[in-house]
N, C-alpha and C positions, 0 to 999 in steps of 0.2 A: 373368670376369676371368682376367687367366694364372695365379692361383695358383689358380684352380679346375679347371687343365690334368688335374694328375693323376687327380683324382676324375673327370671327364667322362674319361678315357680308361678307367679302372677301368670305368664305368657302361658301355661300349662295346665291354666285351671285349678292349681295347686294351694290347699289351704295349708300345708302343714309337710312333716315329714318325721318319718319314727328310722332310724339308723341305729341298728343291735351288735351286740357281740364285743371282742377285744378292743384295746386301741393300737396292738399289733398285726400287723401283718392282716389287715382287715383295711382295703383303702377308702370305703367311707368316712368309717369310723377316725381314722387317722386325719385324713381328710378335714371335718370338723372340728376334731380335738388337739390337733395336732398331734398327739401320739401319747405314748410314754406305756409303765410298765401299771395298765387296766387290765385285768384277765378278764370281762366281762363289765358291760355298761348298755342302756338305752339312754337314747338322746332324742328329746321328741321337739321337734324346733317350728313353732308357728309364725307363720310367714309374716315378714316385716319385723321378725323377734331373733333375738339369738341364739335361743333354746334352753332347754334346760337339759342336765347330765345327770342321771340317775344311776348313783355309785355304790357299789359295800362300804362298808363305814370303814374297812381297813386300808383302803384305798382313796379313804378322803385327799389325801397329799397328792396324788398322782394325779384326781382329777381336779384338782386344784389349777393345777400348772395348767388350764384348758382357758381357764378367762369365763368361761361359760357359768351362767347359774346353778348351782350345784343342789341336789337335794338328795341323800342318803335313801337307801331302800330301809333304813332302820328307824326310820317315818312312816313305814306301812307294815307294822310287826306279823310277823310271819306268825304267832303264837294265835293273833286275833283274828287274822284271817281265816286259818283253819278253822278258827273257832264258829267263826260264820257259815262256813262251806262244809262243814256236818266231817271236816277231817281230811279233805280231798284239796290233794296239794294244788294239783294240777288247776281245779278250778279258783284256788287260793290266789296261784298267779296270773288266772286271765283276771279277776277282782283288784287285784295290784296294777295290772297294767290299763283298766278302768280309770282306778284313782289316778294315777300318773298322769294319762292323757287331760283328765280333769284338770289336776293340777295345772298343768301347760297352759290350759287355756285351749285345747281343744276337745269339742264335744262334739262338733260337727264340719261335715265337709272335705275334701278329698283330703288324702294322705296316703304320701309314697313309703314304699319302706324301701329300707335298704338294710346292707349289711351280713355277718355273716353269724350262723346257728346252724344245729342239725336241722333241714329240709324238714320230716316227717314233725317236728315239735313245732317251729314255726310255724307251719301250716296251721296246725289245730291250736296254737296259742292264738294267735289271726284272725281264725274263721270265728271261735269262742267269742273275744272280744267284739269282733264284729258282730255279731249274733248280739250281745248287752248292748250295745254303743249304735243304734241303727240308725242316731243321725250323722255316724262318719261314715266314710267309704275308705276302704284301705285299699290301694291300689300299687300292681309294681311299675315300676318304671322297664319297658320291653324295651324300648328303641333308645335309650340311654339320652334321654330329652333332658334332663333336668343336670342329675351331679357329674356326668360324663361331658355335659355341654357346658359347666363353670369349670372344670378343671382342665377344660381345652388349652386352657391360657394359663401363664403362671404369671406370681407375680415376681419382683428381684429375689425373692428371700427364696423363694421355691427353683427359682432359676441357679441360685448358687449352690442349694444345699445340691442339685443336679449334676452341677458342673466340680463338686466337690469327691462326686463318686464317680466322675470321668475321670479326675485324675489319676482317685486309686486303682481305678480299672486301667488306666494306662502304665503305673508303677508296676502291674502284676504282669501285663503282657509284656514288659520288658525286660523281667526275672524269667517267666519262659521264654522268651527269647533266646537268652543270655544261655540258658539252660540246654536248647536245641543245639546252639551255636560250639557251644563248648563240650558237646558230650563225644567221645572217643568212635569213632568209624570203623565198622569191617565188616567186609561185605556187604558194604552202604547199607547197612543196619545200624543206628545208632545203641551205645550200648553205657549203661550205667560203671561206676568206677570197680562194681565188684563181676564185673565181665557181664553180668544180664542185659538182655536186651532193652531198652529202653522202650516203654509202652504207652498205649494214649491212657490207659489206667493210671499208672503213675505218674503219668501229666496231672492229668486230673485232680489227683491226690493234691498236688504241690498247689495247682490254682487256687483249693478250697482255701489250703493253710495258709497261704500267704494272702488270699483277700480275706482273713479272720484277723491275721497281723495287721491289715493296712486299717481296719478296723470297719469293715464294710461283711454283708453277707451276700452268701449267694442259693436262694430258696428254691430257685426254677434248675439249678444245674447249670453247666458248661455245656457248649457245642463244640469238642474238639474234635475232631473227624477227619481220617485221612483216606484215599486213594477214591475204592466205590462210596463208600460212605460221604463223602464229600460231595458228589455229586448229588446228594438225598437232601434236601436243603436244612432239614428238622431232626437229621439223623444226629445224637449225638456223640457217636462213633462208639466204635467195640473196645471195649478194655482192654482187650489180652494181641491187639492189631498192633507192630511193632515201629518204630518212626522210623522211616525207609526214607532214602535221599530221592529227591526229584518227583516223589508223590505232595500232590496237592493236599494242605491243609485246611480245611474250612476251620477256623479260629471265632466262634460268636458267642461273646460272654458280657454279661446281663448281672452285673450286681445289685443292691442295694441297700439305702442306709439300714443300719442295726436297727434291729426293730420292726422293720419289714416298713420301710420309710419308703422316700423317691428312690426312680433306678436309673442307673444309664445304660445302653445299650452301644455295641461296640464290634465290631466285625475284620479282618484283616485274613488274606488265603497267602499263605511261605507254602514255597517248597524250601528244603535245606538241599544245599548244596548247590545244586542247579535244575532246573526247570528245561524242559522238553520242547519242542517249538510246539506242539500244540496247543500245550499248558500255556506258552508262552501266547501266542494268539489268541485264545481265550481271555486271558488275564489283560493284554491290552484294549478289548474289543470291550471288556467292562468297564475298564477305567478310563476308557474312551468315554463311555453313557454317561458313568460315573461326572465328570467332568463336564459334558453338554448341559446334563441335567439340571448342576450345581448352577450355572453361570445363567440359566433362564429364571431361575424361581425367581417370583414377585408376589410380594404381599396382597391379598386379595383374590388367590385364584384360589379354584377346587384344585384339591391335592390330588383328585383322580384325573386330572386334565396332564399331570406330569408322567401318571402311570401310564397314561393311553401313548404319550411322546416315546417313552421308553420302551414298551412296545415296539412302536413302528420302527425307531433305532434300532434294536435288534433282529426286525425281520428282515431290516434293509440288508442286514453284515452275512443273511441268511439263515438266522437261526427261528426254530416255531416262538412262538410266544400263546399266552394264555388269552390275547387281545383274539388274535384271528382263528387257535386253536387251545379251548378253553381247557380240553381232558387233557392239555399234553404234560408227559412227565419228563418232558428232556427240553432243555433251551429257558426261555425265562417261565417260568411255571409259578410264580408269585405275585403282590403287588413291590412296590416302590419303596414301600415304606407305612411309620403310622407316629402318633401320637408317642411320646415316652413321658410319664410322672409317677403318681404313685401305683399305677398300672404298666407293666413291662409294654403291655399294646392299648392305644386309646387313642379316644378322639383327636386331632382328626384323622381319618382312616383315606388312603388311595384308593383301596380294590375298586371294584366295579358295583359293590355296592353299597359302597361310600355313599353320606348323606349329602345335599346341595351345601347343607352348614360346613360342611369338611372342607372349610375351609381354611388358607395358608394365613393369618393372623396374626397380627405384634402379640409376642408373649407364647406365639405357640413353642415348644419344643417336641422337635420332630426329627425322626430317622431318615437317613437315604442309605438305600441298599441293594444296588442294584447285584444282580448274578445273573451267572447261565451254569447247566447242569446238564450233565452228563453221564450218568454212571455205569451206561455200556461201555465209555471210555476208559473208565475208573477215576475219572476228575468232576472236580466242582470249583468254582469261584465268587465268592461273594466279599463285597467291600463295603464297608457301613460307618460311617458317623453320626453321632446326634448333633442337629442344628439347633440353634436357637432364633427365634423372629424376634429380633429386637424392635423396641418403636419405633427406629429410626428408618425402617425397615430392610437393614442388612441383615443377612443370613451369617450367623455365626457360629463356625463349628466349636463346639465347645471346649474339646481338650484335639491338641494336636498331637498325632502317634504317623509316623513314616506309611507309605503305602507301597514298600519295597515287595516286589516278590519273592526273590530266591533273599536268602539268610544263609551266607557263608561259613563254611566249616572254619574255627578257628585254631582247633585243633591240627 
């Protein structure tokens, strides 16, 4: 959690930390400031301190709403700057971001950065200031040690705004549903009311507008995928592919708050109409793992100790897995699951190369997703819910949606 910032930057050697860029759609930034409508900000935060927010002056309001010590860039006139720096903007602003760090109260001593900027200007914004500034060390954070390892955990307020965008993620699976379920059949092609054929394009279409209604965005896309595509785990699906009855659906959509806020993650495979015995054995044999999986987790394990289970679950049912056969692209070819907040994927992670810290923890909110995949077959299967570790240490899924497979024509 954020009030474990300071201690995990102590544990890191960590004197400081400089987080750039929007308070949108930027999850450091949001992260610290909570968010809102900043198009640009630096927050240089020395450890044991709250930081300070370095804002445009027309945006004083916005970073107001942060709680954080505020200081305007209209405190370091850009007029007097150039005037120093012989007219050279560029060195104008490593001179501002000097003063800045001054200001914070650090002059020396490691510092992470974080955040998001164009690459190539960062760099030389960076290296410049470090070049003036030789008794800080500006350092990134590579193995996600620091803001990846306090957002492992939420707190209530992070845990609801979460479970707030479950629900609208389940209001919208229920309109495409509704949608599937109700659209006119022939030649077990589903077909719109002006005779077209109904497509995962205009699925598509519908999920965006209606999670723009429910007041939620979706920045990464939809996974809606039918028949080979399904089988693909990440594929997500061909536009102009027609909704065919008894092909498998992979259904995985990923919203988040307006603003580029927390996200939930959410997974469900329909056929409409009916489902094929293979499909159908498939689809059991996941929600079979599905199931075992759920009923072991206990707080305090490595989340990779569940992937390695799952695994051997599904080599037993006979299918490869990525445990005993890492290249494979058919059968369980994934991890478990990972992390869900203001990162669609984050700490803690299952794969294999999951940290010791990946660990299952009160406050975590985490995925389970287990699948198998096929697309020599032209099927796929994957079923997902986000959990939460509550303190008490029950696992608690956070919004409830049906795990039916077939979705009857009600037509």
């Amino acid at each position: 959690m954020k009030t474990d910032l300071d201690q995990i930057l102590s544990e890191n050697h960590l004197d400081g930390m400089l987080v750039v860029g929007p308070a949108m759609h930027n999850p450091a930034m949001v992260y610290m400031t909570g968010g809102g409508h900043i198009t640009n900000a630096d927050l240089i935060k020395r450890r044991s301190e709250p930081g300070v927010l370095f804002h445009a002056a027309m945006e004083r309001d916005e970073a107001a709403k942060s709680g954080l010590t505020l200081r305007s860039y209209a405190s370091y006139p850009m007029a007097e700057l150039l005037q120093q720096t012989g007219g050279d903007r560029f060195q104008a602003t490593v001179l501002r971001y000097c003063r800045m760090f001054a200001d914070a109260g650090l002059t020396e001593g490691r510092v992470a950065l974080y955040g998001k900027t164009d690459l190539g200007l960062g760099y030389s914004l960076m290296s410049a200031v470090q070049e003036k500034m030789p008794g800080l060390s500006l350092v990134g954070d590579l193995d996600n040690l620091v803001l990846q390892r306090a957002m492992m955990t939420k707190d209530a307020v992070e845990v609801e705004r979460i479970r707030a965008v479950g629900k609208a993620t389940v209001e919208v699976v229920g309109r495409v549903a509704e949608l599937l379920t109700t659209s006119p059949v022939k030649d077990e092609v589903l077909h719109l009311p002006d005779g077209m054929p109904l497509t995962i394009g205009y699925v598509k279409k519908k999920i965006n507008l209606w999670l723009a209604e429910c007041g939620v965005e979706n920045p990464q896309g939809t996974i809606f995928a039918i028949g080979r595509d399904a089988g693909v785990p990440h594929s997500s699906g061909t536009a102009d592919d027609p909704i065919r009855l008894g092909r498998t659906i992979v259904f995985d959509i990923y919203p988040c708050e307006e603003g580029g806020g927390y996200f939930h993650d959410f997974t469900r495979t329909w056929c409409v109409g009916y489902a094929t015995d293979d499909v159908l054995q498939l689809y059991e044999q996941v929600k079979d793992v599905f199931g075992k999986i759920s009923a072991q987790l206990k707080v305090g394990q490595p989340f990779r100790d569940y992937q390695n289970l799952t695994c051997k679950l599904f080599e037993a049912m006979g299918h490869p897995t990525v445990l005993s056969t890492p290249e494979t692209e058919e059968g369980y070819v994934h991890s478990l699951g990972h992390g869900v907040g203001l990162n669609i994927h984050e700490r803690p992670f299952s794969g294999s190369s999951a940290a010791l810290e990946d660990v299952l923890s009160p406050g975590c909110v985490v995925t389970l997703e287990p699948g198998l995949y096929y697309p020599s077959r032209g099927m796929g299967i994957r079923l997902e819910n986000t959990l939460y570790v509550r303190p008490d240490g029950v696992f608690e899924t956070l919004v409830d949606y049906p795990m039916d497979l077939v979705l009857p024509v009600k037509g």
